[in-house]
C-alpha positions in Angstrom: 90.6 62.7 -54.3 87.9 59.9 -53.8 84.2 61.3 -52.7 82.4 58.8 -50.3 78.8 57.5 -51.4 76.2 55.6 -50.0 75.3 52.3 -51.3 71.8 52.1 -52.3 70.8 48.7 -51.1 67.4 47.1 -51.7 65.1 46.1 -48.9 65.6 42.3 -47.3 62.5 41.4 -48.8 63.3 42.6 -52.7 66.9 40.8 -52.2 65.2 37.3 -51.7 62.0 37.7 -53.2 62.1 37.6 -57.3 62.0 41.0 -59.2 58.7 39.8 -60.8 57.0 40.2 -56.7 58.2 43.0 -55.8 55.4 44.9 -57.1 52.2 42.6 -56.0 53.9 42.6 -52.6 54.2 46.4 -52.9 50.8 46.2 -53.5 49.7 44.0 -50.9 51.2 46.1 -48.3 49.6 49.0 -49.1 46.5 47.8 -49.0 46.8 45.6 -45.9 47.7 49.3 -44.4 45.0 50.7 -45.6 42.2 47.9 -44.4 43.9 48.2 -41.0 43.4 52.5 -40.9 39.6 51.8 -42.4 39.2 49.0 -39.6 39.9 51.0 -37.0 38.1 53.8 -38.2 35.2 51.2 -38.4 36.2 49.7 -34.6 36.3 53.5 -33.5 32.5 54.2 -35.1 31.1 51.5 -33.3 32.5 51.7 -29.6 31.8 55.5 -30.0 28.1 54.7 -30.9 27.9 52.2 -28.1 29.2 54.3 -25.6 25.9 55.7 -25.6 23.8 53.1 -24.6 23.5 53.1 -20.9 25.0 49.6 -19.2 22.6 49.8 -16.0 20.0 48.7 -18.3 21.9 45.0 -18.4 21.3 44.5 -14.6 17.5 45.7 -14.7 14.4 44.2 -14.7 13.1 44.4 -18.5 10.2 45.3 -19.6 7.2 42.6 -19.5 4.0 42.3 -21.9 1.6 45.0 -21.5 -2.5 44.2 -22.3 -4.7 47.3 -23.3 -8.0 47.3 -23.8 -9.7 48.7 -27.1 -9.6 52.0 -25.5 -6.0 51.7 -24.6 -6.6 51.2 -20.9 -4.2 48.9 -19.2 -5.1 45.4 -18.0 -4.2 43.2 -15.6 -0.6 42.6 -16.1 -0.9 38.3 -16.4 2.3 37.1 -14.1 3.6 39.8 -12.7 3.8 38.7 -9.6 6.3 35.7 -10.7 8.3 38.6 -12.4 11.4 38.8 -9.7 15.5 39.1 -10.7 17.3 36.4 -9.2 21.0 36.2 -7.9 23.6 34.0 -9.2 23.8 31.7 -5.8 19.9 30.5 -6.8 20.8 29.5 -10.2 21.7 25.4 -9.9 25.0 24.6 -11.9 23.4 22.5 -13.7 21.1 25.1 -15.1 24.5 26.4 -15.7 26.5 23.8 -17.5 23.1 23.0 -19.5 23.0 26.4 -20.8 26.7 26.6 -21.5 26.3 23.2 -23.4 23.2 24.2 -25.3 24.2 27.8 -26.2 27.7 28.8 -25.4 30.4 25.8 -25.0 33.7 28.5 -24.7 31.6 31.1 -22.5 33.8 31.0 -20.0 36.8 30.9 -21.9 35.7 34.0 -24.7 36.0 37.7 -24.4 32.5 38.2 -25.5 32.9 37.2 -28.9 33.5 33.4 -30.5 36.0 34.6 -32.9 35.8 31.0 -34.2 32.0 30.6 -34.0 31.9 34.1 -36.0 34.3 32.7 -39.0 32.5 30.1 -39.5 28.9 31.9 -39.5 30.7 34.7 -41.6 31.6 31.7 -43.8 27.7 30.5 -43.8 26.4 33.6 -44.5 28.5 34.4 -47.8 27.5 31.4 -49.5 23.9 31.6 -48.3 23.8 35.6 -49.4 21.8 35.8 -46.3 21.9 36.1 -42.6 21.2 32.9 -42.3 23.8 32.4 -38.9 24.4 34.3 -36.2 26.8 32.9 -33.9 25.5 34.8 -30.8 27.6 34.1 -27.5 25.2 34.4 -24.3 26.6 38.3 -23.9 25.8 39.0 -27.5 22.2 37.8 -26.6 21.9 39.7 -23.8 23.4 42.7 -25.7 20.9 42.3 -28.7 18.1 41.9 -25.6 18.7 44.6 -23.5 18.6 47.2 -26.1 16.2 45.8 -28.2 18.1 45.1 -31.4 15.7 43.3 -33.8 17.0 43.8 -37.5 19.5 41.1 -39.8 22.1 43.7 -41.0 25.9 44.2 -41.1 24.9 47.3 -39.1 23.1 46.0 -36.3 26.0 43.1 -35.6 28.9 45.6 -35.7 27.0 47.2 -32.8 25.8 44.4 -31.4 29.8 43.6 -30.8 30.7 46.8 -30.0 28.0 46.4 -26.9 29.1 42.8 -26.4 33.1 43.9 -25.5 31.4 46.9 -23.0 29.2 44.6 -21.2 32.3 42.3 -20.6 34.6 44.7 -19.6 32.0 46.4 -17.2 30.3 42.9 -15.8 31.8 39.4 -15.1 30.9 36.2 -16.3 28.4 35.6 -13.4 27.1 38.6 -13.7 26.5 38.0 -17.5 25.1 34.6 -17.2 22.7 35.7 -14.7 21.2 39.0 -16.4 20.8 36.5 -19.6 18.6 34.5 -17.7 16.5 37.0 -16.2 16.2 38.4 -19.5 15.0 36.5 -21.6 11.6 34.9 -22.9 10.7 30.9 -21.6 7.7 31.1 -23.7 4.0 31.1 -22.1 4.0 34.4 -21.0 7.5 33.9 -19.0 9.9 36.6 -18.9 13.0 36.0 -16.7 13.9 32.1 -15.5 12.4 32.5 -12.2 8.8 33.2 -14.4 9.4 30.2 -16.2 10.0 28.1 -13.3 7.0 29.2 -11.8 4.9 28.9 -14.2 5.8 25.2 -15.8 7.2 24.0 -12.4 5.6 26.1 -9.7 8.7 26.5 -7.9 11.4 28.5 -7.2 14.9 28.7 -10.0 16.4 27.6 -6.8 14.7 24.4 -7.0 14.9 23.0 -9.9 15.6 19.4 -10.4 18.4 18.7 -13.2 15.6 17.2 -15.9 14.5 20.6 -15.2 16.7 22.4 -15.8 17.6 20.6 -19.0 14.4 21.3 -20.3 14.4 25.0 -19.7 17.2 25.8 -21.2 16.3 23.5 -24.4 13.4 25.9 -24.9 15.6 28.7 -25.0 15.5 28.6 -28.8 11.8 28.4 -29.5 9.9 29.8 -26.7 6.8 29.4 -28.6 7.3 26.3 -30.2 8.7 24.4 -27.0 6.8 25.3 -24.4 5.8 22.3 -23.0 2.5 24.1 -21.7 1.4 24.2 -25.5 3.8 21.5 -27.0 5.0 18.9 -24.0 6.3 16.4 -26.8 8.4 18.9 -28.4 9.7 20.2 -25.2 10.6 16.9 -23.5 12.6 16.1 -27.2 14.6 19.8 -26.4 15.6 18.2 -22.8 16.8 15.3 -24.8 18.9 16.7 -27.0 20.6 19.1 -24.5 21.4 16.3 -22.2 23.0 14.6 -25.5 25.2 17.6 -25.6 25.8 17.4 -21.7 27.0 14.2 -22.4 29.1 14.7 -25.3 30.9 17.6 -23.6 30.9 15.8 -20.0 29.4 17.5 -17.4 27.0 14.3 -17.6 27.5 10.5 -17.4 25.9 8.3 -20.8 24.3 6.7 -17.7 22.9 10.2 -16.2 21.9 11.4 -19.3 19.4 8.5 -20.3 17.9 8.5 -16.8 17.3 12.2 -16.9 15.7 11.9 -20.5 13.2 9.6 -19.3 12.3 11.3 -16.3 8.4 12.3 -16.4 7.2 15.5 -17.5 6.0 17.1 -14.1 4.1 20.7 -15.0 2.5 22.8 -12.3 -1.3 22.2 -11.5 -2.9 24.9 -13.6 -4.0 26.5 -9.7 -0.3 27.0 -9.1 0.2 28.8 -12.5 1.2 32.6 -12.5 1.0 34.0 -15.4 -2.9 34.3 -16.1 -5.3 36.5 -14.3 -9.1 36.2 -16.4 -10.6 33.8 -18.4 -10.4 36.8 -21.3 -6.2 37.3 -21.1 -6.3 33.4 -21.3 -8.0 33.6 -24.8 -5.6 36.7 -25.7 -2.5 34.9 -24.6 -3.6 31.9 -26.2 -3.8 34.2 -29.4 -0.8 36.2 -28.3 1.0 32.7 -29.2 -0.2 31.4 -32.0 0.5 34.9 -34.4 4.3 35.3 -32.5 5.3 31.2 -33.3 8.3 31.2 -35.6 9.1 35.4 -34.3 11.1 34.9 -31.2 13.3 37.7 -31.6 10.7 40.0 -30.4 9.0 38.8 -27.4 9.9 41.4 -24.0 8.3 44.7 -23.6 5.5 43.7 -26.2 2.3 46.4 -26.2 -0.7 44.5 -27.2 -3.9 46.2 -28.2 -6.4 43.9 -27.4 -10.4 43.7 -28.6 -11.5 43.7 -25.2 -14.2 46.2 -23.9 -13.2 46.5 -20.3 -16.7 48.4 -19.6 -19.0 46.2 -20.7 -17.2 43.2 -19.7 -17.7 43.9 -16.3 -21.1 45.1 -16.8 -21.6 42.0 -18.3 -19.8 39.5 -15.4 -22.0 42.1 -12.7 -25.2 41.4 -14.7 -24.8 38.0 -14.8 -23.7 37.6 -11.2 -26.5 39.7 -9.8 -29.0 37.1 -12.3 -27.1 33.9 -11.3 -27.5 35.0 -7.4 -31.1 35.5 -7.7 -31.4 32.3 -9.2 -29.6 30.9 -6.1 -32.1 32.6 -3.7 -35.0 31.0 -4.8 -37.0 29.2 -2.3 -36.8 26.2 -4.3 -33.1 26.4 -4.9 -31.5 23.0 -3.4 -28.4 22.7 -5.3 -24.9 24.1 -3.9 -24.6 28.1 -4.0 -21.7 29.7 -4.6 -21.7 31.7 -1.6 -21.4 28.4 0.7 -18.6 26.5 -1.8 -16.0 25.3 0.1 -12.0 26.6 -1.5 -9.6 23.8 -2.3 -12.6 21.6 -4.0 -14.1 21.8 -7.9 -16.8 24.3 -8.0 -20.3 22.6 -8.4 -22.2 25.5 -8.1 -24.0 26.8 -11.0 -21.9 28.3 -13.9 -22.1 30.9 -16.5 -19.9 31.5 -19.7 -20.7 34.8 -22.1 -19.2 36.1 -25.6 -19.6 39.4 -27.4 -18.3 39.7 -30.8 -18.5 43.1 -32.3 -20.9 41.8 -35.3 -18.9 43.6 -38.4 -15.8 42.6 -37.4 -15.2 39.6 -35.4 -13.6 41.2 -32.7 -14.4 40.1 -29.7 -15.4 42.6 -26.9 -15.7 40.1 -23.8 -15.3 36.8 -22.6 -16.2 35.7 -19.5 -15.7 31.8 -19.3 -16.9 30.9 -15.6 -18.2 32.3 -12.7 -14.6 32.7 -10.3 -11.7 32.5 -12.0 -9.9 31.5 -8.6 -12.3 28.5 -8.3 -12.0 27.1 -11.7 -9.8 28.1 -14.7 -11.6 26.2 -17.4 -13.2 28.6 -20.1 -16.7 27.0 -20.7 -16.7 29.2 -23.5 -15.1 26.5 -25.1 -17.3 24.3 -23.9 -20.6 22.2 -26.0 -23.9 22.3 -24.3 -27.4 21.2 -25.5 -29.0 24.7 -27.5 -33.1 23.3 -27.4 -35.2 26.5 -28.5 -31.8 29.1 -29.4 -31.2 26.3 -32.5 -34.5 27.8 -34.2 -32.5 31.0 -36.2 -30.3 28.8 -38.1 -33.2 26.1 -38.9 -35.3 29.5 -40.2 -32.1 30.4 -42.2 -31.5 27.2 -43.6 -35.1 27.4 -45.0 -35.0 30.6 -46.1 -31.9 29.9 -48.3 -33.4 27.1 -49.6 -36.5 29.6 -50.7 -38.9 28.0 -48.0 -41.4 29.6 -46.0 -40.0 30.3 -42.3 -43.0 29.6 -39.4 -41.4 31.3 -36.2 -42.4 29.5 -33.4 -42.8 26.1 -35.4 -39.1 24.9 -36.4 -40.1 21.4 -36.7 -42.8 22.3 -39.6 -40.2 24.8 -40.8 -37.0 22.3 -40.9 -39.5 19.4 -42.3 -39.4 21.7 -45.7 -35.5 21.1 -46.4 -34.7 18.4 -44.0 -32.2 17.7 -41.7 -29.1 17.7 -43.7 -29.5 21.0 -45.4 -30.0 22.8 -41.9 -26.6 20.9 -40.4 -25.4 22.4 -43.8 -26.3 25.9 -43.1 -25.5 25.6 -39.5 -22.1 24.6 -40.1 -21.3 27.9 -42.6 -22.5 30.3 -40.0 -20.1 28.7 -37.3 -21.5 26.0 -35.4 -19.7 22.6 -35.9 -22.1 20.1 -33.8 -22.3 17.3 -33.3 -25.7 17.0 -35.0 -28.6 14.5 -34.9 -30.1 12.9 -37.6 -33.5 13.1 -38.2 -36.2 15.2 -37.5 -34.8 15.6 -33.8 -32.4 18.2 -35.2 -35.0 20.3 -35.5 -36.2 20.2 -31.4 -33.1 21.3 -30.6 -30.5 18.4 -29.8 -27.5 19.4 -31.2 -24.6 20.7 -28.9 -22.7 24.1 -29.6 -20.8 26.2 -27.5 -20.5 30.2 -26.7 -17.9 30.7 -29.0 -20.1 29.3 -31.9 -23.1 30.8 -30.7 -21.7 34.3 -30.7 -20.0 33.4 -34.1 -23.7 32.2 -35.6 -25.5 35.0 -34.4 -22.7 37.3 -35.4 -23.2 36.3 -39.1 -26.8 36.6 -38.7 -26.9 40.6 -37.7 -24.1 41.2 -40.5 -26.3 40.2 -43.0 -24.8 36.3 -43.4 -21.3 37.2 -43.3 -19.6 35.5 -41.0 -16.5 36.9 -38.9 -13.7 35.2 -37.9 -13.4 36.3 -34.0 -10.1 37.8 -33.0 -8.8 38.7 -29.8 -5.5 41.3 -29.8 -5.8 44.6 -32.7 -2.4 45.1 -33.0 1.2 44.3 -31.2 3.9 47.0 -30.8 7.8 45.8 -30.0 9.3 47.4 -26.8 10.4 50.7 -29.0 6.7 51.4 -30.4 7.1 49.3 -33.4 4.3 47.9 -35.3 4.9 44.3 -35.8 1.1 43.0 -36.1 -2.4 44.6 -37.1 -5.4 42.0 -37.0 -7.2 42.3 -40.4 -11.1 41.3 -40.2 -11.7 37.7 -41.9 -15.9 37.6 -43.4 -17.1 34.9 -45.8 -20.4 35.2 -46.7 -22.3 32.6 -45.1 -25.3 33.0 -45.8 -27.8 35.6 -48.1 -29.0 38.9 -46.5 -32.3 38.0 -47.1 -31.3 34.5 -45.2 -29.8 36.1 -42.2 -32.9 38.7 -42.0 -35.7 35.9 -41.8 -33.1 34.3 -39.3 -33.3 37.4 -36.7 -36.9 38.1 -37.1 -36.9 34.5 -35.2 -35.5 36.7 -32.1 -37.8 38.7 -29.8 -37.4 43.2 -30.6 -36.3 45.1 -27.2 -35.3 48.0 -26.9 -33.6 48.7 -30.1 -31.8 44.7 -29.7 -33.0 41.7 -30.8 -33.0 39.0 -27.9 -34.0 35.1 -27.3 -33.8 33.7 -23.5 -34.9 30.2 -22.4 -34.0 26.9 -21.2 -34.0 23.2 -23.4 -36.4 20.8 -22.4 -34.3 19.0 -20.1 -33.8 22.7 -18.0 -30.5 21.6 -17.6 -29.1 24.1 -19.8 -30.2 28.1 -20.4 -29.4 30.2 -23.6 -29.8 34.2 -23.8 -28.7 35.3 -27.5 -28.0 39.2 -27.7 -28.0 41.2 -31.5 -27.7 44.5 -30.2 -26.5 47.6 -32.1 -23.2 46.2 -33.1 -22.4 43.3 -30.8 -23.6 39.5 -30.8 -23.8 38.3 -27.6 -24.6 34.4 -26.6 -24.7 33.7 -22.7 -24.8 29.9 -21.3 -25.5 28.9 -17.8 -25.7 25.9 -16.2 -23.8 23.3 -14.5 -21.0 21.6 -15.3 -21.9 18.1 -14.4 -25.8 18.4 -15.9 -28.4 19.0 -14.0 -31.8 20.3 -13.8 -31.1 24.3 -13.3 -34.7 25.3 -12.2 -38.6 25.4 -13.2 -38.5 27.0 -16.8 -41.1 29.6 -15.9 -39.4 31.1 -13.0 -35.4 30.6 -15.2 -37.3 32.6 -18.6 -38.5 35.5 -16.0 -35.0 35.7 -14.6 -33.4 36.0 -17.1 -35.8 38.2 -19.3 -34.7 40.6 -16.3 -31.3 40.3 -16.9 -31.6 41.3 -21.0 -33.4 44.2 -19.9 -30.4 45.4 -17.5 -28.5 45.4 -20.1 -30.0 47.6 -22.1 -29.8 48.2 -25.6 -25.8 48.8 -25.8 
């Protein structure tokens, strides 16, 4: 009796494969099965750790730039007023199809993430050994934004997607287009799009011509570096080349395109700009800039220590106000006051500007750079003026380095001694760069410096001829308390002690400070220089346009007041 047995027949694939692959295949299996099981344990990892971020943050205004003080008060928040979320009906479509050319060509047609874009940047990246691509879509960028993900790392991607697919699944792609813009950084202390149309357009997002709009967006990628407020050259070439890409992807004619690129830069008028609020967060701002150029992945919900001593900054601007006013009370007072100037016209009223670096350091501890800030926005601290009678320290140091005998009171016998070109010399190391005469009228005083050098100079002359370099902001802390900056004090020695000591025995003792106050021969300019304690303080008034200030007597008395108000702080 015959017993029935199964036929043991190969797999399909061993029958018409050769016997010397069924192994490697085998193999290849196996392991395929195993990368899928690790995968999705990986997959599983990262949507479980993104589930814990919380998704209202997305539609939310994000946090802007905070100022402190050096005591770690807050200070006027520059812009905040601008700071507003707009809706997707104000955004212009061509804002739109700019962005989508410039940043994200298949946004609308992804899920989130450019599988394609992400090949090729994976690609990149392997044969660099470094991170050097990202290939962010717009919601990865608002991902990475919202939650404040800084670091280059496998890690920080993985989540980065992971957030990416849960902001698309929760939000559409209006939604996501318009959180990205009022998100993130247009550079010049803008945070959102309708900040940055503000404050280089002085309009609304809403109104924003096309060549606008272009330009914009072509910051996108270097805030800093394109921000046609510090760079206009570099900006306008940003419009230029995302028009080309309009072009090339056809939302725009060839035609369009070259009449947009030409299309004049048109920037608000500094009155209509929103985003400062003192003469002082100008000059931190301005700093602010420079150290964050080339770091724009770290740019919203900055907290920035700043030098600044609130206190005696506005003792300072009340001091001077209440010196300036009396000035303007005078009987023989027949200029403009600044009580009676009309608004809407440049002031012409007289003007003040004052610096105080903290003498060891450099940092600097006020700036006031006009009278009103709402009149005028230029910082005469910046500004050259005549010196007269405050050049004599630096002629008396130059002399003393050079082993001469300093004659207070007599600079022209005491610069005769070394002559006019070692005293620019000296001058110059201690901070003032001119311009300087020639000749023996360098030593009466006509050479031009400004408040900055002024408090610079008499800085280096109180720290015994080393010479600070003045700074502005302490230290700079990213939106989750990290620190990404710390100011280190800069001093070269300028000078010899012994130098910088005959140089402040030129300026009057009070009070524990050491002070000089008076006007140039002209009277059209008035100098107070302050060593106190541990600040250098050099205070200008005058007028903008030149002009006789008033009768030196009467100016010296007014302001030998005003130094003793201030005390010996």
């Amino acid at each position: 009796m015959s017993t029935w047995r199964p036929i043991n027949r190969p797999p399909f694939w061993k029958r018409w494969l050769p016997e010397w692959l069924h192994g490697p295949v085998k193999w290849t299996f196996q392991l395929a099965l195993i990368g899928l099981v690790i995968g999705a344990g990986i997959a599983f990892f990262y949507l479980l750790l993104a589930s814990r971020y919380d998704l209202d943050e997305v539609a939310k205004l994000p946090a802007g730039t905070t100022f402190y003080d050096r005591k770690g008060v807050p200070l006027d928040a520059p812009g905040s007023s601008g700071r507003r979320l707009v809706k997707r009906d104000e955004i212009p479509e061509f804002l739109v199809q700019a962005l989508q050319a410039r940043e994200d060509a298949r946004f609308f047609r992804h899920s989130g993430v450019d599988v394609r874009g992400l090949a090729r940047a994976t690609v990149r990246n392997v044969k660099d050994r470094d991170f050097t691509q990202g290939a962010s879509t717009l919601s990865m960028q608002l991902a990475r934004n919202t939650f404040g993900m800084r670091e280059k790392s496998l890690h920080r991607k993985l989540l980065e997607i992971a957030l990416t697919l849960r902001i698309e699944a929760r939000y559409s792609k209006d939604e996501i287009l318009t959180h990205y813009l009022n998100r993130i950084y247009f550079g010049s202390g803008a945070d959102g799009i309708e900040q940055a149309a503000r404050t280089y357009f002085g309009k609304t997002t809403r109104e924003l011509t096309p060549d606008e709009c272009a330009l914009v967006v072509g910051i996108i990628r270097g805030p800093h570096i394109y921000s046609p407020l510090r760079n206009p050259e570099a900006a306008v070439e940003q419009r230029r080349q995302t028009l080309a890409r309009m072009a090339t992807m056809g939302f725009v004619t060839a035609e369009k395109r070259d009449q947009l690129a030409a299309a004049p830069l048109r920037l608000a008028d500094d009155e209509d700009g929103v985003n400062q609020t003192s003469y002082a967060l100008q000059a931190v701002r301005r700093e602010l800039y420079r150290i964050l150029e080339g770091r724009d992945d770290a740019l919203t919900g900055l907290r920035v220590s700043t030098t600044i001593d609130s206190a005696w900054q506005a003792r300072l601007q009340d001091d001077l106000n209440r010196a300036v006013s009396d000035l303007e009370h005078e009987k023989s007072w027949t200029h403009p006051t600044h009580h009676d100037h009309p608004s809407g016209k440049e002031p012409d009223y007289v003007q003040y500007a004052a610096v105080t670096v903290e003498t060891k350091s450099g940092a600097v501890l006020a700036l006031i750079g006009g009278r009103d800030y709402a009149d005028s926005r230029l910082d005469r601290t910046h500004s050259k003026r005549d010196l007269g009678s405050a050049f004599e320290p630096f002629i008396a140091a130059a002399a003393s380095e050079r082993g001469k005998l300093v004659l207070p009171g007599r600079p022209l016998q005491t610069g005769r001694q070394i002559g006019h070109a070692e005293v620019e010399r000296i001058a110059r190391r201690c901070g003032l760069d001119g311009p300087f005469v020639q000749g023996e009228d360098l030593f009466r005083g006509y050479v031009a410096a400004s408040p900055r050098e002024m408090a610079t100079g008499l800085a280096t002359i109180g720290n015994s001829g080393k010479r600070p370099r003045p700074f502005f902001i302490r230290e700079i802390r990213d939106s989750a308390g990290k620190l990404i900056y710390s100011a280190k004090p800069e001093l070269t020695q300028a000078i010899g002690a012994n130098a910088a000591q005959d140089a402040a025995s030129i300026l009057k003792r009070r009070a524990g400070t050491r002070c000089f106050t008076g006007a140039t021969n002209s009277e059209r300019d008035a100098w107070t220089l302050r060593l106190g304690p541990s600040g250098s303080t050099a205070i200008w008034i005058g007028f903008d346009q030149p002009a006789k200030i008033a009768p030196e007597p009467r100016l010296d008395s007014l302001l030998d007041e005003f130094v003793k108000r201030l005390g010996n702080e």
